[in-house]
FIVEX-725080 format. One line per field, with one value per residue: x, y, z of N, C-alpha, C in turn; residue number from 0; chain. Coordinates in steps of 0.2 Angstrom, whole numbers. Each point is the difference from the previous one (the first is absolute). Example, Ala and Ser with C-alpha at 12.3 -4.5 7.8 and 13.67 -1.06 7.14 Angstrom:
2
nxx <- [66,-2]
nyy <- [-28,5]
nzz <- [39,-4]
caxx <- [-4,4]
cayy <- [6,6]
cazz <- [0,1]
cxx <- [4,-4]
cyy <- [6,5]
czz <- [0,3]
k <- [0,1]
c <- [A,A]
***
This chain:
167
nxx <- [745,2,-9,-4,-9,-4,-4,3,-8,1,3,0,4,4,-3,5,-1,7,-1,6,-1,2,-1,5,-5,0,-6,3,5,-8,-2,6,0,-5,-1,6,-5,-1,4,1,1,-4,-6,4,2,-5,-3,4,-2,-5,0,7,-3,-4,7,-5,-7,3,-5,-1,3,-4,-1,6,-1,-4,0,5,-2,-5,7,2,-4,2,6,-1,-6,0,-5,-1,0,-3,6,-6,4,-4,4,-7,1,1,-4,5,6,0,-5,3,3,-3,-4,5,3,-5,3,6,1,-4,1,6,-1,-3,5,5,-5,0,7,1,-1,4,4,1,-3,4,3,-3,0,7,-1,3,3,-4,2,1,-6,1,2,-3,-4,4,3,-8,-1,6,2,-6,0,6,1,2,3,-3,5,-2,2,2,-6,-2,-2,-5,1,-6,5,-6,2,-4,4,-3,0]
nyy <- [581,7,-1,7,-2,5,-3,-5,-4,-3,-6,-3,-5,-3,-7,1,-5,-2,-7,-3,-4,-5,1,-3,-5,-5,5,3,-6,-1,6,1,-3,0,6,-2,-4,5,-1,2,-4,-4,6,-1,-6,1,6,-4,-5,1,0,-6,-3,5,-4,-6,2,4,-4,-4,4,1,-3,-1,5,2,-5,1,6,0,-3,4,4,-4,2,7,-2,-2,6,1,5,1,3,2,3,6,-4,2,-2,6,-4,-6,0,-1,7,3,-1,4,7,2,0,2,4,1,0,4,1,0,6,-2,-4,4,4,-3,-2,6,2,-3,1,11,-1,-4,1,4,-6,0,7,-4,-2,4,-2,-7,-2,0,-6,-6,1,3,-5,0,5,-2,-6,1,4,-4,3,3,-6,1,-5,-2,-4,8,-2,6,4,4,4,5,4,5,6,1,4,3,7]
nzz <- [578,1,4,1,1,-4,2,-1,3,-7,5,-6,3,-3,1,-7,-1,-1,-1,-1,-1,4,-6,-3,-1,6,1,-1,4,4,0,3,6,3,-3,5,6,-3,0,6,5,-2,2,6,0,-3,3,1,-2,-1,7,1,-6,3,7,-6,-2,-4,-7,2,3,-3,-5,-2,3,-6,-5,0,1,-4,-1,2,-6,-2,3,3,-3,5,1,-6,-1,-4,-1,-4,-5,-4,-4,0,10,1,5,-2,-2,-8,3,-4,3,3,-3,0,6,4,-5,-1,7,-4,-6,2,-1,-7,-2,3,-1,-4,-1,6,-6,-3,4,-1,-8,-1,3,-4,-6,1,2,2,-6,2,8,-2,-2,3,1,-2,2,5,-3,-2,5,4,-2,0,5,-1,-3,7,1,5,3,3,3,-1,3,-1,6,-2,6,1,6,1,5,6,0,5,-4]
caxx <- [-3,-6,-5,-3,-6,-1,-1,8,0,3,8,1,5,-1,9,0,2,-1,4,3,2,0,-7,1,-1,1,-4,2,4,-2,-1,4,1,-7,1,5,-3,-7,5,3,9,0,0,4,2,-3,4,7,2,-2,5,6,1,0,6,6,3,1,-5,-2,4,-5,-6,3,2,-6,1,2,-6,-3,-1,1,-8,-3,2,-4,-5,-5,3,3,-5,4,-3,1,0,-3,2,-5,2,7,4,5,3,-1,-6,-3,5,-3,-4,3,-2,-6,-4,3,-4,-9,0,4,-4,-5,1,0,-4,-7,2,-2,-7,-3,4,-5,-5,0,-1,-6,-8,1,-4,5,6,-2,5,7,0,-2,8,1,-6,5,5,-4,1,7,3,1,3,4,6,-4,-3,5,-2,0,-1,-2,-5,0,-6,2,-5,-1,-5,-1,-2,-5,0,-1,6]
cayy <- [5,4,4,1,4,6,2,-2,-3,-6,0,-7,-3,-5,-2,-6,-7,-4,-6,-6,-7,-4,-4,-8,-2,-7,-2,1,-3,-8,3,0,-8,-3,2,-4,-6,-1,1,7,-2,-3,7,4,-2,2,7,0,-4,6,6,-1,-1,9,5,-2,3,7,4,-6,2,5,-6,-5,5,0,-5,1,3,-4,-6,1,3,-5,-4,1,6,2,5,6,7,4,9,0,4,0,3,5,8,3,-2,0,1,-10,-4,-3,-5,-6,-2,-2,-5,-4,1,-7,-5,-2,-7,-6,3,-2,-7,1,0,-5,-8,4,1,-6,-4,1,-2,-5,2,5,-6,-7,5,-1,5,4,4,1,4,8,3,-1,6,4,-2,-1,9,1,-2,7,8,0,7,6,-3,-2,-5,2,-4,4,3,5,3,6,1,6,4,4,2,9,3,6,4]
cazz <- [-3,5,-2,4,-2,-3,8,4,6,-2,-6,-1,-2,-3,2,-4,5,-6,3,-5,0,-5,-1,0,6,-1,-9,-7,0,-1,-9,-5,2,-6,-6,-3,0,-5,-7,-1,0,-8,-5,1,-2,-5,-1,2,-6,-3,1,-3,-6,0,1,-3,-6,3,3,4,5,6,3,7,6,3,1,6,5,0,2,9,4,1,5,4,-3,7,6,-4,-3,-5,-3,-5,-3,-3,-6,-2,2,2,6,0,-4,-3,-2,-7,1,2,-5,-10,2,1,-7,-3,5,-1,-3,6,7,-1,2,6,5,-1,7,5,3,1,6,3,-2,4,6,5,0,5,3,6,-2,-1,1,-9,-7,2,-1,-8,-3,0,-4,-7,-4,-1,-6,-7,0,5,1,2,6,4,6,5,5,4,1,3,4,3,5,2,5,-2,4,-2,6,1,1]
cxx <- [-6,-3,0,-4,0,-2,8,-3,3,6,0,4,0,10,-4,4,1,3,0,-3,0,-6,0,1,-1,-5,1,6,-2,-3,5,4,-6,4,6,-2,-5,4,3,8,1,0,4,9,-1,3,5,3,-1,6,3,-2,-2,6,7,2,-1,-5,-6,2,-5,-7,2,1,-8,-2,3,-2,-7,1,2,-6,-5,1,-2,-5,-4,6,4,-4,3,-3,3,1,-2,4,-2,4,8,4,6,3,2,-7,0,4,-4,-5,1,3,-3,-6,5,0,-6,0,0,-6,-6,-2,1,-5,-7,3,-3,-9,-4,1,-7,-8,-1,3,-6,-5,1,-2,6,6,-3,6,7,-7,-1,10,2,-3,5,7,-1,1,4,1,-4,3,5,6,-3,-4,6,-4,-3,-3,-1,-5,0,-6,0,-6,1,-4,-1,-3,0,0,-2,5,-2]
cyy <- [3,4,6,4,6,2,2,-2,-10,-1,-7,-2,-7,-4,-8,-7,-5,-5,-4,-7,-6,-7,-7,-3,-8,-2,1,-3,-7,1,-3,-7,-3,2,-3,-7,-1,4,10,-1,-1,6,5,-3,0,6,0,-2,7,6,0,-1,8,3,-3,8,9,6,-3,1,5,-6,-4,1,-2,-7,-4,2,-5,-8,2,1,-9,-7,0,7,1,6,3,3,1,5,2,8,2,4,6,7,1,0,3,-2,-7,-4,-1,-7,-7,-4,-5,-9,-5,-2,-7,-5,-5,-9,-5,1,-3,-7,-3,3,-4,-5,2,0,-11,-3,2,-3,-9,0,4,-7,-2,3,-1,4,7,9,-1,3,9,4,-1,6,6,0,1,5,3,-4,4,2,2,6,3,-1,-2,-2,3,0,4,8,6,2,7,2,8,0,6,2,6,3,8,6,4]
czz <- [4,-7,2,-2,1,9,5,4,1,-3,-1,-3,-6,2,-2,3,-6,4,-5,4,-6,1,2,8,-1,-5,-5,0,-3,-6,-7,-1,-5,-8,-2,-4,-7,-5,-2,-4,-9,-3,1,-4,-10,-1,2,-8,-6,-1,-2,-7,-2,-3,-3,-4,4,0,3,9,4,0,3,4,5,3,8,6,-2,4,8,2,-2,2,7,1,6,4,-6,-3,-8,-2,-6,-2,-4,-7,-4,0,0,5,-2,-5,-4,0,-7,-3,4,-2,-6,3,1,-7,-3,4,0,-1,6,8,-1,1,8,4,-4,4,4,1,-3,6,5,4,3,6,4,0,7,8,6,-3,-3,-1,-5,-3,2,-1,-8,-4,2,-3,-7,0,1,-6,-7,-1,6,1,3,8,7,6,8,9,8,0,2,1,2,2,0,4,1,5,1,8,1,1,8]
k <- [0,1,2,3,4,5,6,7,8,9,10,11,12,13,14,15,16,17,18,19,20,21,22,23,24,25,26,27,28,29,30,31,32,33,34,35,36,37,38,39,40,41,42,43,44,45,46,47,48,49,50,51,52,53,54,55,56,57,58,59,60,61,62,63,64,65,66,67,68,69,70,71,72,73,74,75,76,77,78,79,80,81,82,83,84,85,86,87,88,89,90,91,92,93,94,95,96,97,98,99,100,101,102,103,104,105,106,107,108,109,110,111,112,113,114,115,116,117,118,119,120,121,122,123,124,125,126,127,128,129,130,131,132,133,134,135,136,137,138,139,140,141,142,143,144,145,146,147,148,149,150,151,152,153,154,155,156,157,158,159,160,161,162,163,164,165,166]
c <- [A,A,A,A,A,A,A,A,A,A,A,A,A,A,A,A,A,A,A,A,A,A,A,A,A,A,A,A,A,A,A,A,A,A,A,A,A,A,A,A,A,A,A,A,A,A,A,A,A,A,A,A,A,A,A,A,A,A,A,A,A,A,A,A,A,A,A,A,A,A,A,A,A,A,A,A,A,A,A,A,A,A,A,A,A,A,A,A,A,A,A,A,A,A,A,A,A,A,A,A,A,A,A,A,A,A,A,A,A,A,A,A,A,A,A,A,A,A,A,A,A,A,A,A,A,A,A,A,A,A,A,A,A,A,A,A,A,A,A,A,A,A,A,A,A,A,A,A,A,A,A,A,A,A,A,A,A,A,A,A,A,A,A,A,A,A,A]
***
């Protein structure tokens, strides 16, 4: 994108720099090793159990779904981001669907994220597992309100540089 002042003696440039990487690194690995050892494995295993009695029945088949993402995302919760969507707006298209989902969802989301925030909660006393309750506390606000969310283990960075030369 060229400028150029009402004078013509400036022209500035802008060149935008975006880099991908991938966040996950041996600590979020020994992250996720720990979290297995203090009982991750059990709640993911949990939302597994969950899932499946969701998709016995037909209209049970989108919780279940979710359920299932849930228990991948809590079998290893170190080195993923999650992004949530905002049902409100019109992004795109079944937001209202998702909504109407995550509204019959509540009940179960409710129960599910109190586990969450009690596991949280004793683990933050014990000051050493700090880093699980800070992941529990991230599960707790996924399992509310869980339609409309997705995972995500790659970063993105964007750099402008903007420079300014004489004409």
């Amino acid at each position: 994108m060229y400028q150029r002042q009402e004078n013509g003696t400036y022209i500035t440039s802008r060149t935008d720099i975006i880099m991908d990487y991938d966040s996950r690194d041996s600590v979020d690995w020994c992250g996720n090793l720990i979290w297995l050892i203090f009982g991750g494995f059990l709640i993911s295993l949990q939302w597994l159990f969950f899932g499946l009695l969701f998709t016995i029945t037909i209209i049970g088949i989108p919780c279940g779904l979710v359920c299932f993402k849930m228990a991948s995302l809590t079998l290893f919760p170190f080195g993923k981001d999650i992004v949530h969507r905002s049902p409100f707006t019109m992004e795109e298209d079944g937001n209202c669907l998702l909504f109407c989902g995550n509204l019959l969802w509540l009940p179960f989301g409710i129960i599910f994220a109190l586990e969450h925030l009690l596991f949280g909660v004793i683990f933050f006393v014990t000051i050493l597992c700090i880093p699980l309750s800070v992941q529990h506390f991230k599960l707790a606000r996924v399992a509310l309100w869980p339609f409309g969310y997705s995972l995500s283990a790659i970063h993105e960075e964007r750099v402008s540089i903007i420079t300014a030369t004489t004409a």
